[in-house]
C-alpha positions, 0 to 999 in steps of 0.5 A: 500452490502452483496447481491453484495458480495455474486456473484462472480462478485460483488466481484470481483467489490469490489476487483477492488474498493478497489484497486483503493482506495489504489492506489490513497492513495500510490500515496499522501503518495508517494508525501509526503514521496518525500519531506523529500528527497528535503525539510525536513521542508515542510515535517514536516509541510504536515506530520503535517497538516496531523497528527492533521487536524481533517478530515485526522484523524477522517475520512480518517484515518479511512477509509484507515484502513477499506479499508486496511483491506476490499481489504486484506480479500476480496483477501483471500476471492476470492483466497479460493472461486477460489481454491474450484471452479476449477474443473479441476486439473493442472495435466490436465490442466497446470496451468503455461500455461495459467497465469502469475506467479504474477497473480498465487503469487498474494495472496502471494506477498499480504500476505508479503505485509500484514505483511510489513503494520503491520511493517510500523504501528509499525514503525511509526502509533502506536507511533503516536497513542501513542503519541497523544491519550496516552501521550497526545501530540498533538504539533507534536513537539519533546520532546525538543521543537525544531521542529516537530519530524516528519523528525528525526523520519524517518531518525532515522527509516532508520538507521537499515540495516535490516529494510532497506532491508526489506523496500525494498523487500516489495516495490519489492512485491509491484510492482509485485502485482501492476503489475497484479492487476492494470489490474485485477481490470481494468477489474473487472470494465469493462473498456476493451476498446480502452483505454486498451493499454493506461491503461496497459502502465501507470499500468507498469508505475505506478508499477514501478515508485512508489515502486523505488521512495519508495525504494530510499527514504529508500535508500536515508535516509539509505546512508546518516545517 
């Protein structure tokens, strides 16, 4: 592993691995956070099931978060590495001319979406975590016995206008990062075939429909407290 991540390609491979990990996860935590919109209860049970099922917790948890923190460090990585190996200025050659502005910003939306996850975690992980592991709950139930908590937790988290709109711009930077990353990591793979129109159709797809359905769940919730 240290060898394919000592080249620049290799690198890069893992970058694109990495994403596509984190993609596939957005879209199950997308499916599950829909259904508080249309069926509070079936929300309470999969967020439930996925709060106490041993495999989610002590093996996909755990991958998720070195997966989070692998694809975060590597993208600092190669951002240094680019920086140090352009041997040419952009006084010479312009820079805005030959790359899009989110495939120039891509550590910086990635950096504001850092720091959305350390929020996400202290809205809702680390309470969880507390729960569980600390107060050694592991019912899922709200301290009056009535019903999972999982529902009123989210809803009381989306009371706050300004947590709502910082929800929101971080979805806005997520779709912008997706939008460029969704093809770099294509390409990183290889796939640049005659499936690459079809690709960056459902990439843009993907990078918009996801960060809206997000931002109406926090819309939603907000609005209707």
């Amino acid at each position: 592993m240290s060898g394919i991540l000592n080249s620049s390609i290799g690198r890069k491979f893992a970058m694109a691995l990495s994403a596509f990990f984190l993609m596939i996860f957005l879209l199950q935590h997308f499916a599950i956070n829909m259904l508080s919109v249309f069926s509070p209860d079936t929300f309470n049970e999969v967020s439930h099931f996925m709060g106490t099922f041993w495999l989610v917790q002590y093996i996909f948890q755990p991958v998720l978060i070195l997966g989070v923190i692998f694809h975060f460090v590597m993208g600092f990585v190669l951002e240094i590495k680019n920086n140090k190996s352009r041997k040419i200025s952009y006084a010479k050659n312009n820079g805005n001319a030959n790359s899009s502005w989110m495939s120039r910003n891509m550590i910086w939306s990635g950096a504001a979406i850092l720091a959305f996850i350390v929020l996400h975690f202290i809205d809702f992980w680390f309470p969880e975590i507390n729960l569980k592991y600390i107060q050694g709950d592991m019912s899922g139930l709200l301290a009056d016995g009535e019903g999972f908590r999982y529902y009123e937790e989210l809803v009381h988290k989306f009371e706050n206008p300004i947590r709502v709109a910082a929800y929101c711009l971080a979805f806005v930077l997520l779709a912008l990062h997706l939008m460029h990353g969704f093809m770099s990591a294509f390409q990183s793979v290889g796939a640049n075939n005659k499936y690459t129109k079809g690709l960056k159709g459902f990439g843009k797809a993907y990078a918009i429909i996801i960060p809206l359905g997000f931002i109406f769940i926090a819309l939603f919730h907000h609005l209707n407290n």
